[in-house]
C-alpha positions as CSV (number, residue, x, y, z in Angstrom):
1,X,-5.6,-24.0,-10.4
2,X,-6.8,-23.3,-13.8
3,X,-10.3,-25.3,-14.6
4,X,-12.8,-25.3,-17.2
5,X,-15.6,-27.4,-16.1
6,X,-14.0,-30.0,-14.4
7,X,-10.9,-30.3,-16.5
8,X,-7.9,-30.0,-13.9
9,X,-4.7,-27.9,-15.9
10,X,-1.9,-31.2,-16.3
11,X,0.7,-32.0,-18.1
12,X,-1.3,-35.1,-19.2
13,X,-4.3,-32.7,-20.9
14,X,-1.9,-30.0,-21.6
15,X,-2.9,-30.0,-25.3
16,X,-6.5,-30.1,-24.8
17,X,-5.7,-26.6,-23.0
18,X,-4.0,-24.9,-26.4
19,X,-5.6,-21.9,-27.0
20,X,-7.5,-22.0,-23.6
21,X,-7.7,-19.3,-21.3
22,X,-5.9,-20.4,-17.9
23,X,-6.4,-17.9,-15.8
24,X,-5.3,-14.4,-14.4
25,X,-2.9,-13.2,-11.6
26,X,-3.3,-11.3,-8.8
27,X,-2.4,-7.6,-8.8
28,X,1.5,-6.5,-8.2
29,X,2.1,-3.1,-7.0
30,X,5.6,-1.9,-8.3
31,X,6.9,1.7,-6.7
32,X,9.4,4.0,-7.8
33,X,11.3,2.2,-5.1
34,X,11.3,-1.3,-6.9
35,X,12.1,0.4,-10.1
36,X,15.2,1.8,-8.8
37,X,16.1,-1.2,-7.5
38,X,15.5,-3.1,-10.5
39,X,17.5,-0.2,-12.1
40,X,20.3,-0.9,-9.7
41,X,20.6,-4.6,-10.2
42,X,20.2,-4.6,-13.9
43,X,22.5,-1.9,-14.0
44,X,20.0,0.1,-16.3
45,X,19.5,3.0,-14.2
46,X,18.6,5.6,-16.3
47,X,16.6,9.0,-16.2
48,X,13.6,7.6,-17.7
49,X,13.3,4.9,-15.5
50,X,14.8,6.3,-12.2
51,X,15.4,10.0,-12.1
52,X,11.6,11.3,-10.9
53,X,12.3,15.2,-11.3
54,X,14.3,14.3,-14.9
55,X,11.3,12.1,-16.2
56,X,8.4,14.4,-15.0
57,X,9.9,16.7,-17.6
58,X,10.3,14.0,-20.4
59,X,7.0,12.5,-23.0
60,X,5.5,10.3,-20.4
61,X,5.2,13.2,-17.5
62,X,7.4,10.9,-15.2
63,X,9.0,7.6,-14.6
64,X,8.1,4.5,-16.7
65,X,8.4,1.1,-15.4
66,X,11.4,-1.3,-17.5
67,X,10.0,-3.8,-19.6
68,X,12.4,-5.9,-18.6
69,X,10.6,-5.2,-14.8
70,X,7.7,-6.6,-16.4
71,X,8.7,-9.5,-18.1
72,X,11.0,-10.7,-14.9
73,X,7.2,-10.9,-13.2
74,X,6.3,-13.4,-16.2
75,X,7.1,-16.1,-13.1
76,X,5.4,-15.0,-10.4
77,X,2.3,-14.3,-12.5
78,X,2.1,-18.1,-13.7
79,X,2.5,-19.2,-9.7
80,X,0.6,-17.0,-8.2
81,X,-2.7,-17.6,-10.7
82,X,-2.2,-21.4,-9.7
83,X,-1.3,-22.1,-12.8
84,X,1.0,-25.0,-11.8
85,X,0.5,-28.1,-13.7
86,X,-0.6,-30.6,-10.7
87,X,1.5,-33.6,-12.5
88,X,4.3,-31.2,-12.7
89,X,7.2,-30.6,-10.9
90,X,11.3,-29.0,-11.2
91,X,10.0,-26.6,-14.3
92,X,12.9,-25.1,-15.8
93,X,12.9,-21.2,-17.5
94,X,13.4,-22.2,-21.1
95,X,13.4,-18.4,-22.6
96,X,10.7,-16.3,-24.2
97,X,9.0,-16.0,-27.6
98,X,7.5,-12.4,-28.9
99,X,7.7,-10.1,-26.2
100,X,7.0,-6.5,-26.9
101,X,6.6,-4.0,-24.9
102,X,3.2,-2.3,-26.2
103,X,2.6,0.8,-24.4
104,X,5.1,2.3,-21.6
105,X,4.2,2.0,-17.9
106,X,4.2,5.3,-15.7
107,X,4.9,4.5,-11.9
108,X,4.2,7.8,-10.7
109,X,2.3,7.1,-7.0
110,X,2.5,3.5,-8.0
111,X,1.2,1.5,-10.8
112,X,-0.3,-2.2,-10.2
113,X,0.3,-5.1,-13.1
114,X,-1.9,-8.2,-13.7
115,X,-1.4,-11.0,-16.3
116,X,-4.1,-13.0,-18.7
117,X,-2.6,-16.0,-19.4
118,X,-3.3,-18.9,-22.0
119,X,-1.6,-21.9,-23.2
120,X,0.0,-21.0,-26.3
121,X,1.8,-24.0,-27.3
122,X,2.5,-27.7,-25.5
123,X,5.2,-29.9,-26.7
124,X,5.5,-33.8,-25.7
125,X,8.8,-34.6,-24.9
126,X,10.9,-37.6,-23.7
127,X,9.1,-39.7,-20.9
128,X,5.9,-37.0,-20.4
129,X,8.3,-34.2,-20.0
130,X,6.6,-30.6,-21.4
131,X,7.4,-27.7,-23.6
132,X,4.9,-25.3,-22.7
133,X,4.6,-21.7,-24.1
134,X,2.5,-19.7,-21.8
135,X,0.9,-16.2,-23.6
136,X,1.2,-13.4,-21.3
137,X,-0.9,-10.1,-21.8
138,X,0.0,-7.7,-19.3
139,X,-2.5,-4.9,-17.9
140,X,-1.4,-2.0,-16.1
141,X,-4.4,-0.6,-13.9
142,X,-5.7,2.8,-15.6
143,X,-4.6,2.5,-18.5
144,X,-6.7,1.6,-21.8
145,X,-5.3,-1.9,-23.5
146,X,-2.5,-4.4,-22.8
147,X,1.2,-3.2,-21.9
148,X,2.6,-5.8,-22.7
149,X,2.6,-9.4,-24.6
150,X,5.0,-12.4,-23.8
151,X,5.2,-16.1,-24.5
152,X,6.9,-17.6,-22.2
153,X,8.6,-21.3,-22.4
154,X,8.6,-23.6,-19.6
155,X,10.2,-27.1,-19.2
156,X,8.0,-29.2,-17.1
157,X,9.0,-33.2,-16.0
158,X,6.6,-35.2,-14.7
159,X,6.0,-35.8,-11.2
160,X,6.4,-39.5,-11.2
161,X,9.9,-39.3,-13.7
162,X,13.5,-38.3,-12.1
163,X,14.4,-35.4,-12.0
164,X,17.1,-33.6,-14.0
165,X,18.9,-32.2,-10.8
């Protein structure tokens, strides 16, 4: 759970946190495995991505993780850093704000991820329901500056309100 001093992350504080650093995720290991995969399912599967004889001939000297692969992690990065509002609950995928891809990912023997996160934004809404844009800057181990920048938006209800389901 993300703390400074002894300020719990809630959706009641949320916007004393803009600006704040909340925390950072674990490490995810992605292999040329997953990226096919990923290739598969999102019906991208192209040399750049999947073909590792192809790519080692290409700019990057081999396969390169999708952004897309990167930004689908946007999720698990939040949970897994604890990031979880503790008066929040159902929190609903509301879409992303300036994502770019910065610098391209090579898998080769395997590449591991990490997000830094921060509150971006935080936007009241009807009975203590939350906007909240997240900023995302995505590190891929070895290599020099971010790979990636998102914000992403998450609608958050209160625990004690109804739920929308």
């Amino acid at each position: 759970m993300a703390e400074v001093g002894e300020k719990p992350f809630l959706l009641a504080n949320a916007l004393e946190w803009i600006g704040e650093p909340l925390g950072v995720s674990d490490w995810v290991r992605l292999d040329q495995t997953q990226v096919n995969v990923f290739g598969e399912v999102t019906r991208w599967r192209t040399a750049g991505h999947c073909d590792v004889e192809e790519a080692s001939k290409g700019p990057y000297g081999g396969t390169i993780v999708h952004g897309f692969h990167m930004v689908s992690l946007l999720s698990h990065f939040f949970r897994d850093a604890g990031l979880m509002p503790l008066d929040g609950t159902n929190q609903l995928n509301y879409g992303l704000d300036r994502v770019r891809v910065l610098q391209p990912v090579v898998i080769g023997d395997g590449v591991r991820l990490r997000s830094h996160m921060r509150l971006y934004d935080a936007t009241p809404k009807k009975d203590g329901q939350f906007l909240l844009n997240t900023c995302h800057e995505i590190e891929a181990e070895g290599v020099e500056g971010r790979v990636l920048y998102a914000e992403y938006l998450t609608y958050w209800f209160p625990k004690s309100a109804p739920s929308a389901n």
